[in-house]
N, C-alpha and C positions, 0 to 999 in steps of 0.2 A: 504494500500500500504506500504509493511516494506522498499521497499527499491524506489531511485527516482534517475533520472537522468537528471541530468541538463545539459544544452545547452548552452555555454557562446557565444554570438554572439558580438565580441569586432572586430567591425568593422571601416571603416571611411567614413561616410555617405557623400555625394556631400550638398555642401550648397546652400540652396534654391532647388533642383533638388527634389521635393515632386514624383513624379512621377517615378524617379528613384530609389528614396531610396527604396520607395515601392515595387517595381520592384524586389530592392532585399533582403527587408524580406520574399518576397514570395520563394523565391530561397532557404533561406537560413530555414524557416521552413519547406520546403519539404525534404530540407538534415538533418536534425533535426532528423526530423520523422525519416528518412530511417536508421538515426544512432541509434533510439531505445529511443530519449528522451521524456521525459514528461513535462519537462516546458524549454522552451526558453526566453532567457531574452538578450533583446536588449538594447543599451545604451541610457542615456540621447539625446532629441532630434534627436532621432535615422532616424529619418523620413526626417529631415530638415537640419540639421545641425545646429551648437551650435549661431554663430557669426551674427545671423541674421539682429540685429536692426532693423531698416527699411523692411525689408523684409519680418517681421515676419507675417504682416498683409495680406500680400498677399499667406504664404503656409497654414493658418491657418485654419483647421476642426473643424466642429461643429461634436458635438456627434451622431449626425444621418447623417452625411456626407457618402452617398454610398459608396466613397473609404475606408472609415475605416470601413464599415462594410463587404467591398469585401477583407478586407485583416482579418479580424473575422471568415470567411468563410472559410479560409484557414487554421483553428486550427478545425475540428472536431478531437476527440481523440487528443486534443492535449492541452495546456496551453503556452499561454504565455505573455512576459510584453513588451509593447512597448510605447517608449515617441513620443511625437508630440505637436507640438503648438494647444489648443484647446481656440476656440472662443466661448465665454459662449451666451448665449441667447440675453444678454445686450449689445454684442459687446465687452467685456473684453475680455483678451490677457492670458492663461494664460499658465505655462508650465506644460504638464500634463503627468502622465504612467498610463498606461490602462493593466489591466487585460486580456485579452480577451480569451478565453476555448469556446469548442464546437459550435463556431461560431458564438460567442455573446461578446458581451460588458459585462463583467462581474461586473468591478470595478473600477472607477477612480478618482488618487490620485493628486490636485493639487498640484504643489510645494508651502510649507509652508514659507520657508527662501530663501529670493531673495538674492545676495551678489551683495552691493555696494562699496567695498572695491577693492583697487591691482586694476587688468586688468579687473574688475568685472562692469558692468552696467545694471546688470538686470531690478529693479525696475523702469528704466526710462521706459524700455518697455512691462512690464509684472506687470500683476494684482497678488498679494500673495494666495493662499488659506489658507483659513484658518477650513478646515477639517481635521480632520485624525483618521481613521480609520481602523481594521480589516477590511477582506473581507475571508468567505471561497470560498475554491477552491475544482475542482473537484478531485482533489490531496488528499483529506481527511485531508486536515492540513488548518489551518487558517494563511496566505499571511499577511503580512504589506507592504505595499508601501513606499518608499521615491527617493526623487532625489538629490543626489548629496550634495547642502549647507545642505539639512534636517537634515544630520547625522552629522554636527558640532552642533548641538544641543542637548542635554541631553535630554530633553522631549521627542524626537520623536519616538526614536526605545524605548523607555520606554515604551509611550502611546501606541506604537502598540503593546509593548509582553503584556502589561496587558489588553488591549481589546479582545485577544485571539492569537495573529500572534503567530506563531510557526515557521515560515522563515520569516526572515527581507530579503527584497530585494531593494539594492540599486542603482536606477542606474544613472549615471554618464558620464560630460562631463567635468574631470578634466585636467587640462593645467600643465604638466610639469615643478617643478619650482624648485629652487634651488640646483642645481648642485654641489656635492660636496663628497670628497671621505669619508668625518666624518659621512655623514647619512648610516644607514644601509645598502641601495643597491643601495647608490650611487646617490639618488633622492629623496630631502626632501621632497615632495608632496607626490611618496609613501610610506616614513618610517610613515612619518604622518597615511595618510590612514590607513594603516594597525595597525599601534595601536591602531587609534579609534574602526576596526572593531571586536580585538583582544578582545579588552575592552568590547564593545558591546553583541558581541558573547555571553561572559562568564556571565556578570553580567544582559543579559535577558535569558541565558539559551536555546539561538534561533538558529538556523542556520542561517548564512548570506551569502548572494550573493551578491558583487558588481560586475557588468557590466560596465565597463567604456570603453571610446572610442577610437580610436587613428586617426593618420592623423592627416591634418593641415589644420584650415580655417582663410584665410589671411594670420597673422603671427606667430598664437596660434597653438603652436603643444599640442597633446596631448597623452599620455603615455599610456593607454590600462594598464595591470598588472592587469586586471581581476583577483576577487578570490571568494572564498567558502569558510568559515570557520563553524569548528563545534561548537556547544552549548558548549562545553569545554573551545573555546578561540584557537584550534589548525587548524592551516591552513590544508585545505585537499587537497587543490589547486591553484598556481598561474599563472597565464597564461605571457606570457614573455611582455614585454616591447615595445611597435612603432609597433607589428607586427599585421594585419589581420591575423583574423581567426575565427574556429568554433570548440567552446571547449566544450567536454564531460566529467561530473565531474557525480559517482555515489555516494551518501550517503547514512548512514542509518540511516531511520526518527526514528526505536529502538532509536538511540542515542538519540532526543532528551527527550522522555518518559524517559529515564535511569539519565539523568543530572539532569532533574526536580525534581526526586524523590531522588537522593543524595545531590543535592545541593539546596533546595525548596526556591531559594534568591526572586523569583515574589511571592511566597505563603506569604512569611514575608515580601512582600512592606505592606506600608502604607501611602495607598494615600488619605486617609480620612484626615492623619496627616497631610499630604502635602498641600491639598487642602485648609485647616483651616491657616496654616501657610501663605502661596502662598496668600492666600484673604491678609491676615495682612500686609504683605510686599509689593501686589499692591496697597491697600486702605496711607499705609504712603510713598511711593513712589510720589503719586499721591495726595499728600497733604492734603488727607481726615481723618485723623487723625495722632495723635503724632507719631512719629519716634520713637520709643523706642531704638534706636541705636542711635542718633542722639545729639548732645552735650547740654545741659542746654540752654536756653534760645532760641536755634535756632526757626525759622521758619517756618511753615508747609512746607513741600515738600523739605525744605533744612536740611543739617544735619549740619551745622557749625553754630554756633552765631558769629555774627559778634557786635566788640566790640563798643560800642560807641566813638565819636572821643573826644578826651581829650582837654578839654582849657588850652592851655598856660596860666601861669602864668604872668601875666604884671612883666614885669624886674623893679626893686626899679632903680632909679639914685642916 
């Protein structure tokens, strides 16, 4: 397939309303199709909406859940990425995006990094995955998954361009923050964004898709500015700000065979290096050997020595 077209579906999903939301992925992947694309990518918790706490145990599917597979049914000739609250077999909570193509469950990525930080409380109510994987598609290119916190993390769209992803796709339930006319476009959350994706982009040589949401649950607006950037680092596409919609972005996957081969920066990782190093840094983080950073005399697992306390000298009279 030289060339693909993507579907950015930056919607505002109702919260708690599983049966609605549903209702209108099926909508919005029939309009998809009809417009000619090949993968549709919905947002973070696209299914449920974002602000669930409590609630989350009641929208929540298991992976053989007939509804997710009535709405799998709904992609023959088709790919796409969709999030929902998935209850693992033990009863965990976690938050997941699912692959699904030709009417199947393809691949599913739990969110890695929960944020407990700012207006964030994830972990109180979701279990972390700790997988992360490629997955190929019928796309002919090899898919990475992430949600949202994943991509503040350096390891993750790393982990996925060197297991084989060829498109990083991110999707996202990020909250509007920082107001101000010094950030780039006027919204620190996405001048952020966009430079992680920027960075991203170039230094796996991937194509990226973030999906992110808009609407407001409770009192959490969120921003949409969906985009697609190429393996270069060059935006190909931004989708505007607060609005619904259903955006078609065409690439060319040439591009990313062409980057690879001028700029071969995943052919020269070395993760072997990393791997070796990452052990030493966990093993003296974790007290199990010497800090080799850490000051003289300190402590396993600490890096400061701390001084012994000094006797006064008795005063003469």
């Amino acid at each position: 397939m030289a060339s693909l077209r993507i579907a950015l579906a930056q919607i505002a999903p109702r919260l708690g309303f599983l049966e609605e939301n549903l209702a209108r992925h099926r909508e919005l992947l029939a309009e998809a199709r009809d417009a000619g694309a090949d993968l549709v990518v919905f947002p973070e918790l696209g299914l449920t909406g974002y602000l669930l706490q409590d609630l989350a145990a009641e929208v929540a599917m298991r992976l053989d859940d007939p509804r997710l597979a009535a709405l799998a049914a709904e992609t023959t000739g088709l790919s796409a990425v969709v999030s929902f609250v998935e209850e693992s077999a033990d009863h965990r909570l976690f938050i997941s995006a699912a692959l699904i193509e030709d009417g199947a469950v393809r691949h599913v990525h739990r969110k890695v990094y929960l944020p407990t930080y700012g207006l964030f409380d994830e972990r109180r109510f979701f279990a972390p995955g700790d997988v992360i994987r490629a997955a190929p598609s019928r796309l002919g290119v090899g898919l990475g998954l992430a949600v949202c916190e994943d991509f503040w993390h350096l390891a993750v769209p790393q982990l996925l361009a060197l297991d084989g992803a060829q498109i990083l796709v991110n999707v996202s339930s990020s909250p509007g923050r920082d107001l101000a006319a010094v950030n780039e476009v006027g919204l620190g959350t996405a001048t952020s964004w966009r430079t992680l994706m920027r960075a991203y982009a170039q230094l796996t040589t991937s194509l990226v898709v973030f999906c992110n949401r808009v609407g407001v649950d409770e009192s959490i607006s969120f921003w949409g500015g969906s985009e697609v950037i190429a393996p270069s680092g060059r935006p190909l596409f931004s989708a505007p700000f607060y609005d619904e919609g259903l955006f078609t972005v065409d690439v060319d996957l040439a591009d990313i065979r062409r980057e690879r081969i001028e700029l071969p920066l995943l052919r020269d990782e070395r993760p072997e290096l990393q791997a070796r190093e990452l052990a030493r840094v966990i093993a003296e983080r974790a007290g199990m050997s010497l800090d080799s950073t850490a000051e003289d005399g300190s402590s396993p697992g600490l890096d400061v020595a701390f001084e012994p306390p000094r006797r006064e000298r008795a005063s003469s009279q």
